[in-house]
C-alpha positions as a printed Julia matrix, in Angstrom:
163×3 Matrix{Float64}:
   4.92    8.42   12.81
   3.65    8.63    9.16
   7.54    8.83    8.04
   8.01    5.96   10.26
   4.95    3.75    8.35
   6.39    5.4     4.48
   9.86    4.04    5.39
   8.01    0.54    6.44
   6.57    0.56    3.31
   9.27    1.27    1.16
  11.42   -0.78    2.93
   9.0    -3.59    2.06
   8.78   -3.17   -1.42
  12.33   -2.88   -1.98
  12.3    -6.67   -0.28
   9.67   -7.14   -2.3
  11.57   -6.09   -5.73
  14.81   -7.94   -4.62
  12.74  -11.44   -4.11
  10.67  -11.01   -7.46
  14.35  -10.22   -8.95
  15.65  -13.58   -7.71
  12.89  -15.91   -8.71
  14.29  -15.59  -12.54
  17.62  -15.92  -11.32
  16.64  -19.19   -9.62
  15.19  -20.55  -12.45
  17.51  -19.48  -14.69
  19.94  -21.57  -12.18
  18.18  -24.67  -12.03
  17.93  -24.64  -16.17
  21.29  -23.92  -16.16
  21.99  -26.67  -13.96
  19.89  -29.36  -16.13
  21.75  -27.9   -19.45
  24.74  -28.64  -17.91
  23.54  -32.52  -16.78
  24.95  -31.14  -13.19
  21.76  -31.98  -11.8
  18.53  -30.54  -10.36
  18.03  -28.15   -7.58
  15.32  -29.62   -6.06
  14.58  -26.41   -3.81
  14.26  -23.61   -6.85
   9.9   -24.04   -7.22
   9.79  -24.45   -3.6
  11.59  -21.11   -2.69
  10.16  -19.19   -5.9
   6.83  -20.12   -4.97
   7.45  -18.55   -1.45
   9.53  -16.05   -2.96
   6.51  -14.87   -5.03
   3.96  -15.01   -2.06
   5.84  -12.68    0.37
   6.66  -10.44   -2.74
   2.47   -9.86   -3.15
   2.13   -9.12    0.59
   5.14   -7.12    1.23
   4.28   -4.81   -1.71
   0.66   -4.04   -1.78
   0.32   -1.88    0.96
   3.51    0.52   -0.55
   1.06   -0.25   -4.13
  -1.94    1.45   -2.3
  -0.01    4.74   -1.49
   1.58    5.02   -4.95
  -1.96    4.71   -6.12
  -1.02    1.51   -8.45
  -3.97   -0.59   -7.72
  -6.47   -0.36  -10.43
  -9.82    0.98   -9.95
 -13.21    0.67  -11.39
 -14.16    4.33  -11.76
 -17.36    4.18  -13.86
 -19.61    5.54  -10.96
 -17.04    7.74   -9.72
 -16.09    9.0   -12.93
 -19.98   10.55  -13.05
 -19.26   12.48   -9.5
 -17.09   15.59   -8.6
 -15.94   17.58   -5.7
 -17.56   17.14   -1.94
 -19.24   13.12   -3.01
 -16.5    11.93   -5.17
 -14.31   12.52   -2.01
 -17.26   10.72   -0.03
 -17.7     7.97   -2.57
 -13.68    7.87   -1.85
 -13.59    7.4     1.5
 -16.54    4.7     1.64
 -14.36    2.91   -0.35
 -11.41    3.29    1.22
 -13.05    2.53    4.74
 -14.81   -0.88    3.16
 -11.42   -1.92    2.13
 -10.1    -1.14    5.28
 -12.64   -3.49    7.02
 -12.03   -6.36    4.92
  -8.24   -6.09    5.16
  -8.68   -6.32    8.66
 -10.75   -8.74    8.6
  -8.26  -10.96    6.18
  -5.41   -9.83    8.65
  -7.52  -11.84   11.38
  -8.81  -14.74    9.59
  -4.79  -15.0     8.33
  -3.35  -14.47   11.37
  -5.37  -17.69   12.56
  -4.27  -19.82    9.87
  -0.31  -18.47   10.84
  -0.94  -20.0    14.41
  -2.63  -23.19   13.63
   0.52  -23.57   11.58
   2.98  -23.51   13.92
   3.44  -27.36   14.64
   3.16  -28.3    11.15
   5.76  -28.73    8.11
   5.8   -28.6     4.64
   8.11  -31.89    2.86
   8.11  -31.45   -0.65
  11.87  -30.92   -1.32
  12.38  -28.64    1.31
  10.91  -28.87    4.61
   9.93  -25.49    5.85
   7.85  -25.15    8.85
   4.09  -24.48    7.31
   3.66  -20.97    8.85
   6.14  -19.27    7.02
   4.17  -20.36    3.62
   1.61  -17.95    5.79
   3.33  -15.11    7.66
   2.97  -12.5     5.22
  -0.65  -12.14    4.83
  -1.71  -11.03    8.55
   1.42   -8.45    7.89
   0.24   -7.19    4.49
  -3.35   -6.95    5.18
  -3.13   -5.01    8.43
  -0.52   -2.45    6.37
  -2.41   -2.11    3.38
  -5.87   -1.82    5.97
  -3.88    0.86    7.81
  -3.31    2.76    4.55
  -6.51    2.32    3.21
  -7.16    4.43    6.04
  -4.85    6.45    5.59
  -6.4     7.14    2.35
  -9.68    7.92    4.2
  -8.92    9.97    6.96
  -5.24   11.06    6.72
  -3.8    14.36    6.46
  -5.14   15.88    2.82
  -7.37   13.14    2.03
 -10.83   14.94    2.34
  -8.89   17.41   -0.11
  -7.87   14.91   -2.97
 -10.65   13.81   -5.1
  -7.73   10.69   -6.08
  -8.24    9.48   -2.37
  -8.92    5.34   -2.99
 -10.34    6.05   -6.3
  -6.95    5.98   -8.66
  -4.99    9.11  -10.45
């Protein structure tokens, strides 16, 4: 199961990587496009915007298990051994809650959605502007803990508190 949720996740940050790859690409495009008088692709700040949106939620829970976030450690820099893994895992466990919590309040926002679209210069049903948050949150809640409880995490003092 746990290689099952790490090939998730890294599957998700590669999608991740390849969409924060294109948005350049795009707007390189639609300069391209106006330096050429060709026209305007009306579509690029729609799709980067997106782009950039799923790109956050898709990568942040893989983030949390490389240990990338960054951490205020001034209280747990003063602690060692048996409470900085404590300190740790109350940490890990509040961040847990509230990325549950998000995972709700976004999955409600998804579903009141549904009926609705977005016209700017694309129309895209309003949802998918939403549907990666419930999905990030409840990965990156599920590896926060992870973090807490998981196999070796009472034995790394790094456990939700950075390298």
């Amino acid at each position: 199961m746990i290689r099952l949720f790490d090939g998730l996740l890294n599957a998700m940050a590669i999608i991740a990587g390849i969409l924060i790859a294109l948005v350049p690409l795009l707007i390189f495009y639609d300069a391209a496009l106006r330096v050429l008088r060709i026209g305007a692709s009306v579509w690029v700040n729609d799709y980067s915007a997106i782009f950039l949106v799923y790109a956050t939620f898709l990568a942040a829970p893989w983030l949390q298990r490389e240990r990338g976030h960054i951490y205020v450690e001034v209280i747990a820099d003063q602690l060692r051994g048996v409470p900085r893994r404590r300190l740790a895992q109350c940490v890990a466990l509040i961040c847990a809650i509230v990325c549950l919590y998000l995972s709700y309040r976004s999955a409600t926002v998804v579903h009141a959605n549904i009926e609705y679209y977005d016209v700017s210069a694309i129309e895209t049903p309003r949802w998918v502007r939403f549907a990666p948050l419930p999905i990030g949150f409840f990965l990156l809640a599920l590896q926060f803990l992870r973090d807490a409880f998981g196999a070796g995490a009472l034995s790394n003092e790094t456990v939700a508190l950075g390298g």
